[in-house]
Wavefront OBJ file of the C-alpha trace (Angstrom):
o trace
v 0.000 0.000 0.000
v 2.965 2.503 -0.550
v 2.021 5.057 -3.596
v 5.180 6.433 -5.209
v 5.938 9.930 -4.298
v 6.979 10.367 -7.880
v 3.038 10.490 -8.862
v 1.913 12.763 -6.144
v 5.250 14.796 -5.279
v 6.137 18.648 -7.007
v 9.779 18.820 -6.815
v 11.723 21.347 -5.391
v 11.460 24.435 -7.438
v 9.595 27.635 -7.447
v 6.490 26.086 -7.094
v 7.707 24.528 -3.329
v 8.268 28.378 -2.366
v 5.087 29.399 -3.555
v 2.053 27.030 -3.305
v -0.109 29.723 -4.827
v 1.804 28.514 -7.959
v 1.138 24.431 -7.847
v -1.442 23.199 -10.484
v -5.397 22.535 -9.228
v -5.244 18.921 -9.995
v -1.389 18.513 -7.863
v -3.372 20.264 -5.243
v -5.959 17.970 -5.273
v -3.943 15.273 -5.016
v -1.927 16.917 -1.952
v -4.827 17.053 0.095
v -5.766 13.665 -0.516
v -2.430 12.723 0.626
v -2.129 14.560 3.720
v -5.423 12.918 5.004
v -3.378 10.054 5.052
v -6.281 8.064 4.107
v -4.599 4.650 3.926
v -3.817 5.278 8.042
v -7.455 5.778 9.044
v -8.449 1.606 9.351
v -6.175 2.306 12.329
v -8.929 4.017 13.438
v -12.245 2.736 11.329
v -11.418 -0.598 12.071
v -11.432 -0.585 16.095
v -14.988 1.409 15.486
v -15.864 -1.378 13.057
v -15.444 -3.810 16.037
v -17.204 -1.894 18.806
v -20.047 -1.767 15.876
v -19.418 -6.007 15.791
v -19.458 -6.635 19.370
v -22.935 -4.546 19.867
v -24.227 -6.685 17.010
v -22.938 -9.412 18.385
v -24.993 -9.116 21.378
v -28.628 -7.706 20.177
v -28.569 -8.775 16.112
v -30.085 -5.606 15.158
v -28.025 -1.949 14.147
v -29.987 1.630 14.667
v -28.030 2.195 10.950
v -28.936 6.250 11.580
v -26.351 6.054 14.512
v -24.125 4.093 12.408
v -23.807 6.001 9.854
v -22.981 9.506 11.658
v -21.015 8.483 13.732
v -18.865 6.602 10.636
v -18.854 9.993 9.692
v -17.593 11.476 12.772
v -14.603 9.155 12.954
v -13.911 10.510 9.692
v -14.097 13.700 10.942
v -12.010 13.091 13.800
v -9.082 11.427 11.974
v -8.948 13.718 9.423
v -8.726 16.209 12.150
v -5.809 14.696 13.830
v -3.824 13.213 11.352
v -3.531 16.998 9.467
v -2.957 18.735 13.128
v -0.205 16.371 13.398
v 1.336 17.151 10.310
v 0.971 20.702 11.014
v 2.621 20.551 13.889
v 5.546 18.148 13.195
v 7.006 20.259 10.393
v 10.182 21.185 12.120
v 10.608 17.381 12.969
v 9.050 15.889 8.796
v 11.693 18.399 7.731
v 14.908 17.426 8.940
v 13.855 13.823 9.251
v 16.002 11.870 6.507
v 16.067 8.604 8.841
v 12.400 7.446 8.377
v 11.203 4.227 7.374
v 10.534 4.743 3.175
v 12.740 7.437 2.324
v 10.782 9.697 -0.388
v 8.123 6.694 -0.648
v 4.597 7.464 1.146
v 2.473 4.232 2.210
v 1.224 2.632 5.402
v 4.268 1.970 7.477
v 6.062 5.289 6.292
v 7.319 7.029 9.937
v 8.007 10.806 9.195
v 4.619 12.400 7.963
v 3.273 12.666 4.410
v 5.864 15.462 3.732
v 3.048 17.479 1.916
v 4.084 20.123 4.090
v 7.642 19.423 3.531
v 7.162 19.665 -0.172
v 5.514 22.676 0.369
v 2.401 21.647 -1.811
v -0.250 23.214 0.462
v 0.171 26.316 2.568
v 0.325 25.339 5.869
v -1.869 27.959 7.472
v -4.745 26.666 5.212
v -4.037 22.947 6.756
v -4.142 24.067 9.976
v -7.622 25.661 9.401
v -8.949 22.153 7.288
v -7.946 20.369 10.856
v -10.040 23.251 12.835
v -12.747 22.545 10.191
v -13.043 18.779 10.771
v -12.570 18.603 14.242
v -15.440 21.118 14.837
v -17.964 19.909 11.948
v -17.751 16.905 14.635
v -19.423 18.350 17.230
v -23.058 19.200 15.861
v -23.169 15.489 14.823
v -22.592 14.163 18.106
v -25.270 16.544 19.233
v -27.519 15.297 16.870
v -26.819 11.254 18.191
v -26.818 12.554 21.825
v -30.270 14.819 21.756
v -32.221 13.163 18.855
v -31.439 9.726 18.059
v -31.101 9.466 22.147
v -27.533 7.503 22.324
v -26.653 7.954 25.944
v -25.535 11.364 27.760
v -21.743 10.476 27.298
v -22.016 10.957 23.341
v -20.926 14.295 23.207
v -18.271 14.651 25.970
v -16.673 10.744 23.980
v -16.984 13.354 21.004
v -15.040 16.088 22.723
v -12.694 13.404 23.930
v -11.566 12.735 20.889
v -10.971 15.863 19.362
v -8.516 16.872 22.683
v -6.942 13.993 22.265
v -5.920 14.318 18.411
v -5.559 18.185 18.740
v -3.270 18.239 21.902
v -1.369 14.846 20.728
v 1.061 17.589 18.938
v -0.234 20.834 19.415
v 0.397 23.399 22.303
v 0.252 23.811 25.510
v 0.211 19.874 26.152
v 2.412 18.475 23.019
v 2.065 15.137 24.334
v 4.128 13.138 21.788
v 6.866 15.833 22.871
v 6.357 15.296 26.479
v 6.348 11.561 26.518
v 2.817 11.136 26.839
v 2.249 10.291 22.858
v 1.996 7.204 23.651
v -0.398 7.104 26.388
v -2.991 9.202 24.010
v -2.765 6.824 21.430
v -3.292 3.832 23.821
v -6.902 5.480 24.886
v -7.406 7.227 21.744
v -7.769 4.227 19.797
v -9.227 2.150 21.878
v -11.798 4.752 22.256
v -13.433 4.311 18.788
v -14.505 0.525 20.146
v -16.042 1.726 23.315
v -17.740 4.600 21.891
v -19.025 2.834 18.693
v -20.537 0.266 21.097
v -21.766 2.635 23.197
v -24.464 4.649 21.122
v -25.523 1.553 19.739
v -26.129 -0.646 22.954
v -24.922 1.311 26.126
v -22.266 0.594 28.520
v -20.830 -2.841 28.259
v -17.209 -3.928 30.098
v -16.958 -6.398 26.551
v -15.921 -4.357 24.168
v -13.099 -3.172 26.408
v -11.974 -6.486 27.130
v -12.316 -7.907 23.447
v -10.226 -4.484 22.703
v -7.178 -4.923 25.383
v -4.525 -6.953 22.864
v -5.271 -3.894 20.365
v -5.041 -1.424 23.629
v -1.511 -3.077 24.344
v -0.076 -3.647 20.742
v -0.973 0.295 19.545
v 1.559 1.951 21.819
v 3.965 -0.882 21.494
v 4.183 0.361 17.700
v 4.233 3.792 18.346
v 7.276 3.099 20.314
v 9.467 1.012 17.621
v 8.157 3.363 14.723
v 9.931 6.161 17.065
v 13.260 4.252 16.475
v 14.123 5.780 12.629
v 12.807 9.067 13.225
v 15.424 9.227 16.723
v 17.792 11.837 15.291
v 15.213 13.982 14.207
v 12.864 13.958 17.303
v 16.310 14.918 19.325
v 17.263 17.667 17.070
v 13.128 19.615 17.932
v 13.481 18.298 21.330
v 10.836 16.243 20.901
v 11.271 13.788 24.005
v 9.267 10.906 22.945
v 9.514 7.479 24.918
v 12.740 6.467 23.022
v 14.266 9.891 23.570
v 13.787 9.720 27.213
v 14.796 6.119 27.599
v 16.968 5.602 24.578
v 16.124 3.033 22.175
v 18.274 -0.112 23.793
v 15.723 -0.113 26.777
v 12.922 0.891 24.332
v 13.426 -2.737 22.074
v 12.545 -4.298 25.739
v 9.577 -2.194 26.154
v 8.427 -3.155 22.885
v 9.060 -6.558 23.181
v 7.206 -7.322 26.585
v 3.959 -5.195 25.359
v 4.021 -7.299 22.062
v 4.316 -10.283 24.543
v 1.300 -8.905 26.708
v -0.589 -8.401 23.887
v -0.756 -11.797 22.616
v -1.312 -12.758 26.004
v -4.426 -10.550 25.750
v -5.681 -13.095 22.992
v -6.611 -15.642 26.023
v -9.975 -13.246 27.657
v -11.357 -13.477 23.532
v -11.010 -17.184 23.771
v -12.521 -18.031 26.763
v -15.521 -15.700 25.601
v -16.229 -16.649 22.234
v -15.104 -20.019 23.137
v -15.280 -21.554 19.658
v -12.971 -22.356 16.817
v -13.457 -18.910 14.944
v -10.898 -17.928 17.664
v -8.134 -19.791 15.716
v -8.452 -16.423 13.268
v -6.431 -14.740 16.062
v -3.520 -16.950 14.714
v -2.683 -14.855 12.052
v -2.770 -11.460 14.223
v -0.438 -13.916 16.115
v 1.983 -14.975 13.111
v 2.288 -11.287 11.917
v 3.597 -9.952 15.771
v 5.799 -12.613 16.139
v 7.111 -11.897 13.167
v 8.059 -8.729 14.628
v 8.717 -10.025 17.781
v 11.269 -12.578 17.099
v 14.149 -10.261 15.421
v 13.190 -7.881 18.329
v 14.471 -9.985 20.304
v 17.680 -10.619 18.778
v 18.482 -6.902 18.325
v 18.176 -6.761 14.337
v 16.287 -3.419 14.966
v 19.308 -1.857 14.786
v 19.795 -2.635 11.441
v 18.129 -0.451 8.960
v 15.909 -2.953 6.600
v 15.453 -5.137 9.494
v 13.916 -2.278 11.611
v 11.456 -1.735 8.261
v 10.777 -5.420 8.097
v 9.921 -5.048 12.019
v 7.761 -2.136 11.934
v 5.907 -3.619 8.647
v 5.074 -6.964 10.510
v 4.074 -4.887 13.670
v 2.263 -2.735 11.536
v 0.163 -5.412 9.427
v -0.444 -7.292 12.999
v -1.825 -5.050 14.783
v -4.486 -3.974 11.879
v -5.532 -8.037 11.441
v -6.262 -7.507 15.278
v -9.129 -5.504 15.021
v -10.058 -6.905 11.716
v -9.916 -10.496 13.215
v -11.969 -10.233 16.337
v -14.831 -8.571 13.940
v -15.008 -11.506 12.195
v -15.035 -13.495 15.168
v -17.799 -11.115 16.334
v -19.938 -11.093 14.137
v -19.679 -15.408 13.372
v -20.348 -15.374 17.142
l 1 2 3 4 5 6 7 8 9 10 11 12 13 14 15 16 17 18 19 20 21 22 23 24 25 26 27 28 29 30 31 32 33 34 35 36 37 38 39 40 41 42 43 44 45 46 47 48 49 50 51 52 53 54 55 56 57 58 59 60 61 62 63 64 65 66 67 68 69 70 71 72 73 74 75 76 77 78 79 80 81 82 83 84 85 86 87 88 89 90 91 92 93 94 95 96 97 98 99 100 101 102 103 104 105 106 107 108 109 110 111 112 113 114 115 116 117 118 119 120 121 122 123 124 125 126 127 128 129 130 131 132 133 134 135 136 137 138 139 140 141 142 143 144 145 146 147 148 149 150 151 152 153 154 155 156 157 158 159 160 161 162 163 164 165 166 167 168 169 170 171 172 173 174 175 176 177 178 179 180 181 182 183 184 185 186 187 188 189 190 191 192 193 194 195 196 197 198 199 200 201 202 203 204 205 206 207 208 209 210 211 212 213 214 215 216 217 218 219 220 221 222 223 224 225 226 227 228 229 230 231 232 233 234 235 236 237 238 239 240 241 242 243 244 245 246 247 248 249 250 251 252 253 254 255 256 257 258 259 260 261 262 263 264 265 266 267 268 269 270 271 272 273 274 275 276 277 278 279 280 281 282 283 284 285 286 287 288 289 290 291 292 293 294 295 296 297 298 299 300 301 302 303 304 305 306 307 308 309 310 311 312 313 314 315 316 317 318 319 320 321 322 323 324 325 326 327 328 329
């Protein structure tokens, strides 16, 4: 899923100086590309299993709930994926260390480099991220006061649009502070209890189906830090594997990973059927990362990619496993 920067990249020339200058149709594509759209299953598909488990337990979908709030994830990723980029220019910049070079795709570390390129002004992106966190709120209104989804709709709305605005922005910064991690564990886990929530309640399940994705999202955020070290120290952006350095980091990584599987075992015992052997390739993918974790090939280049990709590709087939699983219930 990597698209060649060659077909959506303006070179460095006048045109980078000026983005008044860049074609309609390059522009186009730019904001496509800083939406970052092949990231947002990272966040649609934990929603998608909330949505599952509620299903799971009542057969039948309110699909006028359903659908806005699909749109308010939407909404809410955009939001924070073009904050971020906003405000990680200093850091997309300098960074020549991330995982695919010039290449954009799934497992790229370092931003879209839109920004970078300068193919959009950034004041305008700033204001697109204002724009999608706030068109947000009126929808969760609209679940909260007229489709009657529970009185925690809105403030689970306002949750998430903290949590992806202050992830890099001031005063908080907390990928800066060494809290980036922490805000991605509950942000996105978040999208599972809330999408259960407006459609069945409260429910402790969804949270337990959802703790080896809790585990496993931070654990990635913390190896993906490892390429883009030099240029997180150079903006003074103190990130878990700033603080701690990366040696200690690799065990960090590897006992989460470890925890996560472990996670696997609550799932089992619940569904407690043979669909649960789908958690197998979750399983294979991790370990796959895992293993040359373990026997320091992260600090190898390649290797490091070939880590992060595995981590990358198992933690998505978590989410998109236990749905199936879910919904064959």
């Amino acid at each position: 899923m990597r698209v060649k920067s060659s077909f959506i990249r303006i070179k460095a020339t006048h045109d980078h100086d000026n983005p008044k200058n860049i074609k309609m149709g390059n522009k186009l594509i730019a904001w496509i590309r800083i939406q970052e759209l092949y990231k947002h299953p990272t966040i649609f598909l934990p929603f998608l299993l909330g949505t599952a488990i509620a299903w799971s337990e009542a057969r039948v979908i309110d699909w006028r709930v359903f659908a806005i709030s699909i749109v308010i994830t939407y909404f809410l990723t955009n939001g924070a994926f073009i904050s971020n980029e906003y405000f990680d220019y200093e850091s997309d910049r300098i960074n020549v260390e991330r995982i695919g070079g010039d290449k954009v795709g799934v497992t790229t570390t370092g931003g879209t480099r839109v920004l970078v390129e300068g193919l959009l002004p950034r004041k305008q992106v700033l204001i697109a991220s204002i724009f999608f966190f706030v068109a947000a709120i009126p929808l969760g209104a609209l679940l909260q006061f007229h489709l009657n989804t529970g009185r925690l709709t809105l403030p689970l709305v306002i949750l998430g649009i903290l949590g992806g605005w202050f992830y890099t922005a001031p005063p908080i910064k907390a990928s800066y502070r060494g809290f980036g991690e922490l805000f991605m564990c509950i942000g996105f886990t978040i999208p599972v209890i809330a999408a259960y929530y407006v459609l069945q309640g409260f429910s402790w399940l969804p949270l337990i189906a959802a703790l080896p994705w809790m585990i496993d999202v931070p654990a990635l955020k913390i190896i993906r830090e490892f390429p883009d070290h030099d240029a997180d120290v150079a903006v003074n952006r103190r990130n878990l594997a700033v603080i701690f350095g990366r040696e200690k980091m690799a065990s960090v990584y590897i006992l989460l990973t470890v925890c996560s599987l472990i996670l696997f075992v609550p799932v089992i015992f619940i569904i407690n059927r043979l669909t649960v052997l789908l958690l197998l390739l979750p399983a294979f993918f991790l370990l796959r990362s895992l293993i040359p974790m373990t026997r320091g090939k992260w600090r190898n280049k390649e290797e490091l990619e070939d880590i992060c990709e595995n981590g990358f590709i198992g933690m998505l087939f978590i989410p998109l496993t236990l749905i199936v699983i879910f919904l064959l219930r």
